[in-house]
MARBADREN-997740 format. One record per residue (C-alpha): residue number from 1; chain; x, y, z. Coordinates in nm, 2 decimals, decimal comma. Layout:
REM MARBADREN-997740
@pos = NUM unit = A x = X y = Y z = Z
...
This chain:
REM MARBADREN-997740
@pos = 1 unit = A x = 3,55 y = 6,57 z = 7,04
@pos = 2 unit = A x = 3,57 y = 6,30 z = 7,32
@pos = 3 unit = A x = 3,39 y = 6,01 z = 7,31
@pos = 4 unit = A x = 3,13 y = 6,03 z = 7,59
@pos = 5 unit = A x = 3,21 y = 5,81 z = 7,90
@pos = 6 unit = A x = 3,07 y = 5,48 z = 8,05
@pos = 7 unit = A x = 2,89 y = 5,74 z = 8,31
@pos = 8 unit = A x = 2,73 y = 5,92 z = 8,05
@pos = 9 unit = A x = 2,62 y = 5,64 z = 7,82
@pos = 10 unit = A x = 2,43 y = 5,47 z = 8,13
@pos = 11 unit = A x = 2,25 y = 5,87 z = 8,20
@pos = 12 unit = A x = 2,16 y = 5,85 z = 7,80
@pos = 13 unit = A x = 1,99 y = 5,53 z = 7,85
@pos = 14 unit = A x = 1,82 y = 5,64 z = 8,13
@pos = 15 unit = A x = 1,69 y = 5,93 z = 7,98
@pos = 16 unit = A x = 1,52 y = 5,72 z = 7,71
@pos = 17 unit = A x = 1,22 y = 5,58 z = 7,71
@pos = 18 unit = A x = 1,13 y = 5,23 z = 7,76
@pos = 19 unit = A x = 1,28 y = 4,94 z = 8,04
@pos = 20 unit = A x = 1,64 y = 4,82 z = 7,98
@pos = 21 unit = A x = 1,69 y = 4,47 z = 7,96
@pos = 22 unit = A x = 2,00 y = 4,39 z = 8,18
@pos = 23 unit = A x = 2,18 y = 4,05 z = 8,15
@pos = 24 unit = A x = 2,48 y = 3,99 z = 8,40
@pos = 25 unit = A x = 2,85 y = 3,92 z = 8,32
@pos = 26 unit = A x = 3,09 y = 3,75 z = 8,51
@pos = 27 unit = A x = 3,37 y = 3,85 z = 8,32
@pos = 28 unit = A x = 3,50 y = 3,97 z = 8,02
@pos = 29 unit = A x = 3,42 y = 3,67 z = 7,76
@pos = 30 unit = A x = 3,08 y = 3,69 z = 7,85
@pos = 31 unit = A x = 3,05 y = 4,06 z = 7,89
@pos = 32 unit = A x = 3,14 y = 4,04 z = 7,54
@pos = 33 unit = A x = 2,83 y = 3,80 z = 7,45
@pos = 34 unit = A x = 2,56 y = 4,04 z = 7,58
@pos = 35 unit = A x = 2,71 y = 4,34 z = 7,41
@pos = 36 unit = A x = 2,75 y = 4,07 z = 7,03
@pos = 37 unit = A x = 2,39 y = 3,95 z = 7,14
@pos = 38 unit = A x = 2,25 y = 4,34 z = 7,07
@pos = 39 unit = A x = 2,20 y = 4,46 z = 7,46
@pos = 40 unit = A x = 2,29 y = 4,81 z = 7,53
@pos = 41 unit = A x = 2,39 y = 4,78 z = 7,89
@pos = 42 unit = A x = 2,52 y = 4,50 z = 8,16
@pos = 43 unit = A x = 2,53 y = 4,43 z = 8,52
@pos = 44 unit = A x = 2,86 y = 4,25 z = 8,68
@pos = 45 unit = A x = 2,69 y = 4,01 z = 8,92
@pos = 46 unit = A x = 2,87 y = 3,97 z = 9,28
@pos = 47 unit = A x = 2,72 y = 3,63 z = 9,27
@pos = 48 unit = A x = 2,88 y = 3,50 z = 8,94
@pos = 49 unit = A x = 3,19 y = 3,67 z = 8,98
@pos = 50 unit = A x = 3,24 y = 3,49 z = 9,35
@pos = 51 unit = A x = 3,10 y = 3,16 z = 9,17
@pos = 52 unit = A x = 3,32 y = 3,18 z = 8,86
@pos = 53 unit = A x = 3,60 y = 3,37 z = 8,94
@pos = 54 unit = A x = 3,66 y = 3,15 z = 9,31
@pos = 55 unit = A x = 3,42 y = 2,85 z = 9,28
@pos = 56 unit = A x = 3,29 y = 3,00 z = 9,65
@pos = 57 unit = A x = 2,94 y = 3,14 z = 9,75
@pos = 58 unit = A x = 2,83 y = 3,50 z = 9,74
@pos = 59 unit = A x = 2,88 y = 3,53 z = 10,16
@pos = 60 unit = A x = 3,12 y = 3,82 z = 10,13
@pos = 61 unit = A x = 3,41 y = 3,64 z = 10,03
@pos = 62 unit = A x = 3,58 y = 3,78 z = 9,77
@pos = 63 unit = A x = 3,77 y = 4,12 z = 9,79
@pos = 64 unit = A x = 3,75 y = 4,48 z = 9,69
@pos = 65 unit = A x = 4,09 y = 4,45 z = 9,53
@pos = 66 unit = A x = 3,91 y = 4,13 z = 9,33
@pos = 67 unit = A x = 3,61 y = 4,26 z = 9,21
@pos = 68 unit = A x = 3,77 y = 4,59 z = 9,08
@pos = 69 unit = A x = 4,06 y = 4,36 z = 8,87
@pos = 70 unit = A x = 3,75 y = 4,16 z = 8,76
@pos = 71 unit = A x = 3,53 y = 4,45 z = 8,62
@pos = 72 unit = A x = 3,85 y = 4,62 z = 8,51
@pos = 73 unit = A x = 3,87 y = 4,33 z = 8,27
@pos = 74 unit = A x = 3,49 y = 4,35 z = 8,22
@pos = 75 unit = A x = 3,45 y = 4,71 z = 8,13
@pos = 76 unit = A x = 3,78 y = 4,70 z = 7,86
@pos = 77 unit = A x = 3,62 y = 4,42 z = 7,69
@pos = 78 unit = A x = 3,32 y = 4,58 z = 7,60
@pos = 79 unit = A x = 3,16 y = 4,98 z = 7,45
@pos = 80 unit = A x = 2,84 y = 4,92 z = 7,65
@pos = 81 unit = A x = 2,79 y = 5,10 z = 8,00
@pos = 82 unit = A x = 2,81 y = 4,82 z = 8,30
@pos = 83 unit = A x = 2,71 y = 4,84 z = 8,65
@pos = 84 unit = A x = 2,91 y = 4,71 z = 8,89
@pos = 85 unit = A x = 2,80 y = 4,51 z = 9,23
@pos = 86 unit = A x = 3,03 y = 4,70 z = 9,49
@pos = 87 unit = A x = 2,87 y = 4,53 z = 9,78
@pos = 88 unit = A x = 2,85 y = 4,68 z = 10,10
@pos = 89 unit = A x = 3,17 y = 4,97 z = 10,03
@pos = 90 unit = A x = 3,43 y = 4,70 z = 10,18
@pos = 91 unit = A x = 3,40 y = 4,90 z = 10,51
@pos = 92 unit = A x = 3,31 y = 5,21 z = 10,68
@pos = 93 unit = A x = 3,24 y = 5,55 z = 10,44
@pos = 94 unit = A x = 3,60 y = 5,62 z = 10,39
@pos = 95 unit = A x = 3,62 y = 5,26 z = 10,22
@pos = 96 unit = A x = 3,32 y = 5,37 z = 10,03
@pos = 97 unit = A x = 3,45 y = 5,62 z = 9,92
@pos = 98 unit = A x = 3,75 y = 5,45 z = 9,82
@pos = 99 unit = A x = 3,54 y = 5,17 z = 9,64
@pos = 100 unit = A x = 3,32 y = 5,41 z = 9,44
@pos = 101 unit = A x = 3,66 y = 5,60 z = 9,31
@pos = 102 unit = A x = 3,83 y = 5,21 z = 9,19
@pos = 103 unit = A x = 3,54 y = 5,14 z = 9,04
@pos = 104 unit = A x = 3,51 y = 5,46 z = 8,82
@pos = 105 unit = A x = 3,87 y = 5,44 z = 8,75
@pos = 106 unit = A x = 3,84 y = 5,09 z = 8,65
@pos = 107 unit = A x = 3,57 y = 5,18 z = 8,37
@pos = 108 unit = A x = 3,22 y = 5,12 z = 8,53
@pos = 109 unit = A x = 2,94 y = 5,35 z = 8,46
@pos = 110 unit = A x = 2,74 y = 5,29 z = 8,81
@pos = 111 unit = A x = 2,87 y = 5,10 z = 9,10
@pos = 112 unit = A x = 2,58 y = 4,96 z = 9,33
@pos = 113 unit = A x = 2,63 y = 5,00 z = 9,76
@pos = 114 unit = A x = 2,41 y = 4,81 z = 10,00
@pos = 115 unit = A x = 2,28 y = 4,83 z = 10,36
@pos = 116 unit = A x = 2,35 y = 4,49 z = 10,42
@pos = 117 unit = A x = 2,62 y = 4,39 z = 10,76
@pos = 118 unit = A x = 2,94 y = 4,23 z = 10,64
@pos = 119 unit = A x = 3,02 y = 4,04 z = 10,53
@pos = 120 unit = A x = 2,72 y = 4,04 z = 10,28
@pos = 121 unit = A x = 2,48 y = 3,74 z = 10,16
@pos = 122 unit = A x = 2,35 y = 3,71 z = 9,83
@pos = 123 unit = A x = 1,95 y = 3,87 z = 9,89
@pos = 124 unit = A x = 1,77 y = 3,55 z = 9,78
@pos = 125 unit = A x = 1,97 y = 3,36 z = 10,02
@pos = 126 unit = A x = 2,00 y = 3,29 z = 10,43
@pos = 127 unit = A x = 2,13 y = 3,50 z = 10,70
@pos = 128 unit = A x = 2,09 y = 3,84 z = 10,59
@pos = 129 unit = A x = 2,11 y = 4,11 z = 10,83
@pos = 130 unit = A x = 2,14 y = 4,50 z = 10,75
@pos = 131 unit = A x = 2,28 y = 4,81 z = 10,94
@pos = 132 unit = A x = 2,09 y = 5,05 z = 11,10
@pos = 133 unit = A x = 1,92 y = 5,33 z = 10,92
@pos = 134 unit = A x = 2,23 y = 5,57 z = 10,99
@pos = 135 unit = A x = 2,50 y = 5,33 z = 10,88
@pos = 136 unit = A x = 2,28 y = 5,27 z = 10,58
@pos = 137 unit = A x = 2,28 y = 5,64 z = 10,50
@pos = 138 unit = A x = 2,66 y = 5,70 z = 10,55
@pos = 139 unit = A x = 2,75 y = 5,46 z = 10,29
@pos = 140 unit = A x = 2,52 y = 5,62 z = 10,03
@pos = 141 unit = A x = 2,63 y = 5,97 z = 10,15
@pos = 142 unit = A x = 2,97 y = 5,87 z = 10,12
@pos = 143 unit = A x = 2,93 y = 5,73 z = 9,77
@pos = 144 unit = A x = 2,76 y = 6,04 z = 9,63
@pos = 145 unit = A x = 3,04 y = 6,24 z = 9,79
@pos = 146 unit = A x = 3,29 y = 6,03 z = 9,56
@pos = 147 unit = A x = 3,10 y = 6,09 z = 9,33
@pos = 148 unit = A x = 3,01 y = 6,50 z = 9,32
@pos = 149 unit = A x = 3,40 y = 6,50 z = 9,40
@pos = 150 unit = A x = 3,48 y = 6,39 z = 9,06
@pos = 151 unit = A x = 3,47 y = 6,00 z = 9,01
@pos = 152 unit = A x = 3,26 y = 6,01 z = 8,70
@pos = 153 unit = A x = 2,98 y = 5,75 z = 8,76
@pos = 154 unit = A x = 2,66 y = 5,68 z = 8,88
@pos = 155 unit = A x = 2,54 y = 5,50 z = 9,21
@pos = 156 unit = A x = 2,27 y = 5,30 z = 9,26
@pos = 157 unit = A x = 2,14 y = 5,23 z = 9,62
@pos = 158 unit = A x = 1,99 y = 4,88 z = 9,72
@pos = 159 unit = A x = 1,83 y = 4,76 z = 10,07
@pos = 160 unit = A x = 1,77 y = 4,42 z = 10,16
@pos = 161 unit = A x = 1,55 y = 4,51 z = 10,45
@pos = 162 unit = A x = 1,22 y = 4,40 z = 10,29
@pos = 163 unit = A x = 1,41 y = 4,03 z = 10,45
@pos = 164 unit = A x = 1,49 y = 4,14 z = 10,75
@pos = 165 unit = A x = 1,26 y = 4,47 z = 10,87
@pos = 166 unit = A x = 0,96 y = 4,40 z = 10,64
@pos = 167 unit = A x = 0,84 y = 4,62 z = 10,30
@pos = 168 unit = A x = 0,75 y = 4,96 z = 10,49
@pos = 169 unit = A x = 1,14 y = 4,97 z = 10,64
@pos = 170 unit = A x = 1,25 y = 4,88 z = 10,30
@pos = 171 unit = A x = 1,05 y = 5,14 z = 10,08
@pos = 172 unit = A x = 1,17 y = 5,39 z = 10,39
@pos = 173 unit = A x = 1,51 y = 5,33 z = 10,31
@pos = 174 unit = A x = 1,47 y = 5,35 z = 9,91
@pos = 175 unit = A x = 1,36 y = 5,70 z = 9,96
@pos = 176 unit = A x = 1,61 y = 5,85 z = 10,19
@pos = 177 unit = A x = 1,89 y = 5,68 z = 9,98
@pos = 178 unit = A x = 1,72 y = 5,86 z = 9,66
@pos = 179 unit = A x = 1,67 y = 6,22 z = 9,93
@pos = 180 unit = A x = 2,05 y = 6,18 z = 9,95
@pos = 181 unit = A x = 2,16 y = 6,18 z = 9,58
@pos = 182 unit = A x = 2,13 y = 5,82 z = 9,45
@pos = 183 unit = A x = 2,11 y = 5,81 z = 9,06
@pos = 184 unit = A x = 1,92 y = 5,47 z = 9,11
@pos = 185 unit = A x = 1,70 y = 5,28 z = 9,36
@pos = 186 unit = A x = 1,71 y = 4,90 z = 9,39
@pos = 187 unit = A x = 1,47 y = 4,74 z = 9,67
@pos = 188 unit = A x = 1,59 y = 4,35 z = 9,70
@pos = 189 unit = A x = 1,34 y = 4,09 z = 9,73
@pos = 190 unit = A x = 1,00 y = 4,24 z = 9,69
@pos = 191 unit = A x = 0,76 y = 3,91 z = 9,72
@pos = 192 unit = A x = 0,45 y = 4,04 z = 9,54
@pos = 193 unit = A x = 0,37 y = 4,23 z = 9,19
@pos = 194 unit = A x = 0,18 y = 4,47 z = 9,45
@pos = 195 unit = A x = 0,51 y = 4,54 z = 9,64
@pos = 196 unit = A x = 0,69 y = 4,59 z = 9,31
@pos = 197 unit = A x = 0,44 y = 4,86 z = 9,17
@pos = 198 unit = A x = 0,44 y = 5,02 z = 9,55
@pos = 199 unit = A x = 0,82 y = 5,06 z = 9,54
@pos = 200 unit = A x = 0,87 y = 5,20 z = 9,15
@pos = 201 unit = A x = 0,55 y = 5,44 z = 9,29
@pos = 202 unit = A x = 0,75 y = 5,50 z = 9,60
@pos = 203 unit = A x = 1,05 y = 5,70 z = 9,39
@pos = 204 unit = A x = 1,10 y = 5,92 z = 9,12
@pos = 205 unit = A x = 1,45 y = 5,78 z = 9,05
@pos = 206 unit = A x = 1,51 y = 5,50 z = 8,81
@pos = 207 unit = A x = 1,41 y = 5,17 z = 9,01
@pos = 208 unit = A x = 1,60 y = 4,80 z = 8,91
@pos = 209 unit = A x = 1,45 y = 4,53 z = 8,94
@pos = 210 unit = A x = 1,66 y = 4,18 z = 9,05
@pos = 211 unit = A x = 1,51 y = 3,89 z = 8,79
@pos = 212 unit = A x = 1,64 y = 3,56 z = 9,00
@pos = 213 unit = A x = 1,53 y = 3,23 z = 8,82
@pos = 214 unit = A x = 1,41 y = 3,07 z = 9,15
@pos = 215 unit = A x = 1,42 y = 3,37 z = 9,41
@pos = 216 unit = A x = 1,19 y = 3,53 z = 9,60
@pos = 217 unit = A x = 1,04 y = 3,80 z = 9,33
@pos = 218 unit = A x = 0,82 y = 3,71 z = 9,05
@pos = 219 unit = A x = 0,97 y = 3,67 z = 8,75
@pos = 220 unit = A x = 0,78 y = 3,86 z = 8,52
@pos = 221 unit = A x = 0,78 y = 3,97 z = 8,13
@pos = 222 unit = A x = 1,00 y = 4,27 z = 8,06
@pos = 223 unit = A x = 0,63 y = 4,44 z = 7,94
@pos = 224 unit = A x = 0,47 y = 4,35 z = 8,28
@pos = 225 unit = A x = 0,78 y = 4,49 z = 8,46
@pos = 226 unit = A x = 0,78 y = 4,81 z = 8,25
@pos = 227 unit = A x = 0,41 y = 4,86 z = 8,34
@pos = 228 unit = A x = 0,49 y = 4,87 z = 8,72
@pos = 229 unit = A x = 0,71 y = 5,14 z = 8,69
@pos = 230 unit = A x = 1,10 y = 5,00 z = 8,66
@pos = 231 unit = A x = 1,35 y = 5,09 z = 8,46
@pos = 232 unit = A x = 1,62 y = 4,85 z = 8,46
@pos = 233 unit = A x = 1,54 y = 4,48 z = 8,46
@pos = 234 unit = A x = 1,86 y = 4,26 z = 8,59
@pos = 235 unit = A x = 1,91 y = 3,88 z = 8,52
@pos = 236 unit = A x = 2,20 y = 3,84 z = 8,78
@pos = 237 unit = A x = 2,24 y = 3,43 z = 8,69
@pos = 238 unit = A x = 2,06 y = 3,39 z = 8,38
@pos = 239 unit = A x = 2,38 y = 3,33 z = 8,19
@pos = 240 unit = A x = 2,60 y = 3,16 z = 8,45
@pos = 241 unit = A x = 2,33 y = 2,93 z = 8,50
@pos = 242 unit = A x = 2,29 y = 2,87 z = 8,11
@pos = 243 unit = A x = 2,68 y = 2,81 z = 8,10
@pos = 244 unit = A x = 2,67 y = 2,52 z = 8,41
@pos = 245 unit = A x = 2,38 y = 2,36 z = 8,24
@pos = 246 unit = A x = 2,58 y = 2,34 z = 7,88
@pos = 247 unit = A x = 2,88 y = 2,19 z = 8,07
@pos = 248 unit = A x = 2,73 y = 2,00 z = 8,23
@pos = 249 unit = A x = 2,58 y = 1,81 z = 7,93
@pos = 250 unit = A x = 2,90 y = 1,87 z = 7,74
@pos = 251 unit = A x = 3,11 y = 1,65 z = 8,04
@pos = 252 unit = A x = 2,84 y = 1,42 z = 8,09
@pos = 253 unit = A x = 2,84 y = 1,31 z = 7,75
@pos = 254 unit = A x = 3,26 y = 1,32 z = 7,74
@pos = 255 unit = A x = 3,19 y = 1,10 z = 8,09
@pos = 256 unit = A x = 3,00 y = 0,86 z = 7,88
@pos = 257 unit = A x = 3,22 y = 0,83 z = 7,59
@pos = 258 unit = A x = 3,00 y = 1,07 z = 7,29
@pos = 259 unit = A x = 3,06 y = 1,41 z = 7,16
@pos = 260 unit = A x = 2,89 y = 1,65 z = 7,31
@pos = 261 unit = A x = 2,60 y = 1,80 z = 7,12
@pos = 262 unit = A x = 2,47 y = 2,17 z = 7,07
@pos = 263 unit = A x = 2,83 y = 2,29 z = 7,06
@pos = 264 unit = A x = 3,01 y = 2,59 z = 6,85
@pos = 265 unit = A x = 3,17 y = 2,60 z = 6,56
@pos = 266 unit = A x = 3,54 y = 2,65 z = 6,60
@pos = 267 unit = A x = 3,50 y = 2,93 z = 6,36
@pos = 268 unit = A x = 3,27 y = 3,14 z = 6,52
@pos = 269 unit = A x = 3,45 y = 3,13 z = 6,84
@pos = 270 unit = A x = 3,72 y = 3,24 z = 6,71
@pos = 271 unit = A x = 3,53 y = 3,52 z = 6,59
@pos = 272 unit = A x = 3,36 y = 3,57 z = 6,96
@pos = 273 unit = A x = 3,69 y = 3,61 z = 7,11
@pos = 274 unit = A x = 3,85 y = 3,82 z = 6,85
@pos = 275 unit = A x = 4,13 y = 3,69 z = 6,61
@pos = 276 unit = A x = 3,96 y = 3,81 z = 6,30
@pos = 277 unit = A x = 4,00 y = 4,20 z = 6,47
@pos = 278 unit = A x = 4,37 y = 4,07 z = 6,62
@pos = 279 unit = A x = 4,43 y = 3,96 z = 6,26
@pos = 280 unit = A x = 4,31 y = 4,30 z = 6,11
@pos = 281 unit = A x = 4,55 y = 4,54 z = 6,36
@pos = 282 unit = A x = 4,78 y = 4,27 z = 6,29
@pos = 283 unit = A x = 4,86 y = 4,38 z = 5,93
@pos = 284 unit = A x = 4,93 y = 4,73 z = 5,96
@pos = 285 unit = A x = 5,23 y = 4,64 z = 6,12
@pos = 286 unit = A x = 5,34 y = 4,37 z = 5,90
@pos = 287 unit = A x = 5,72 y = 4,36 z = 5,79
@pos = 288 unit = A x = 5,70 y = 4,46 z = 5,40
@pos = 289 unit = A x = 5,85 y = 4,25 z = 5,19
């Protein structure tokens, strides 16, 4: 009997009760950490990746072709289901369509789309714009077409028009993306616990919602978000920002000439990244003596 796939695992989850606690990876090392840490699913963060994997902004820089090699990496370092940030589709519906296909192949259980204009900005940030309700539509379309047409994962569908056309176009949008075959529903920036509890009533699909440290959503208790109705709870930077923080006390005490404190033992990661498993495999195919 098969193993059941990324795709499946995610509808499992979803199917149980309770609100899944999503931290973000940026690639596979720390992919690896959420799955060691106990969490059942992740969320591959546009943001970090652009941040980590070019040192440049999430402003639509970084490439299909990039992404996909990124959460190819990603997904083989890990057994838990991750979603993947596919952006806007990298073009019209046929590039959609092409997207949602790479990003099956490459091992992801869901693959987000957006209604944003390209090249996209990160939603807590300046200068967002999205397409027209049509355009908006298409992509999603086009993605459940990839989908029903045999790429075996889920989409999720995300607006950022609560920014740019105000809550009632957003909400609007969330439910004619779920009309037309979405698994899940992700409305960007609400600003209010009242907008939050009016999208999740807005939908009977799954509904994320995006945890930014600093953004323009309340941050609030996985209980409290369970309680308004969402399913999924994302922490997009959570670990990237953890990581910039411990460097940068790490080289600011190298800078000033003392060991750096708080640091891991060589041992255990060693163990984080592997060798004791390499070490294992290793033997069966050990020259006898």
């Amino acid at each position: 009997m098969s193993s059941p796939s990324p795709a499946d695992k995610l509808r499992a989850l979803l199917a149980e009760p309770g609100l899944l606690v999503t931290p973000a990876c940026y690639d596979a090392l720390s992919a690896r950490m959420i799955e060691r840490a106990g969490f059942r699913l992740s969320f591959m963060s546009g943001f970090a990746v652009s941040a980590a994997r070019l040192g440049l902004p999430d402003t639509g820089l970084i490439s299909y072709a990039e992404m996909v090699e990124q959460g190819r990496n990603i997904c083989s370092a890990v057994s838990i289901p991750v979603i993947g940030d596919a952006d806007t589709g990298y073009g019209n519906a046929l590039n959609v369509k092409r997207t949602i296909r790479g990003y099956a192949q490459a091992g992801f259980a869901c693959a987000m789309i957006e209604d944003q204009v390209a090249p996209k900005r990160c939603g807590h940030t300046r200068g967002k714009q999205v397409v027209g309700r049509d355009e908006a539509l298409s992509r999603i379309r086009a993605a459940v077409d990839a989908r029903d047409e045999g790429a075996d994962i889920l989409i999720m569908a995300r607006t950022d028009a609560r920014a740019t056309d105000g809550f009632d176009e957003a909400l609007w949008r969330v439910r004619a993306f779920a009309d037309a075959g979405a698994d899940i529903v992700f409305l960007e920036a609400p600003r209010t616990e009242d907008e939050m509890r009016a999208f999740c009533a807005g939908t009977a699909k799954p509904a994320m919602a995006n945890m930014v440290e600093g953004g323009d959503t309340p941050v609030l208790p996985p209980r409290r978000l369970e309680e308004l109705g969402f399913k999924v709870a994302a922490y997009p930077l959570t670990l990237m920002n953890a990581s910039l923080a411990a460097m940068q006390r790490a080289l600011g005490a190298l800078k000033a000439g003392d060991p750096p404190e708080g640091l891991l033992d060589f041992a255990e990661i060693r163990d984080i990244v592997g060798f004791p498993d390499y070490y294992d495999a290793e033997k069966k195919y050990a020259a006898k003596e």
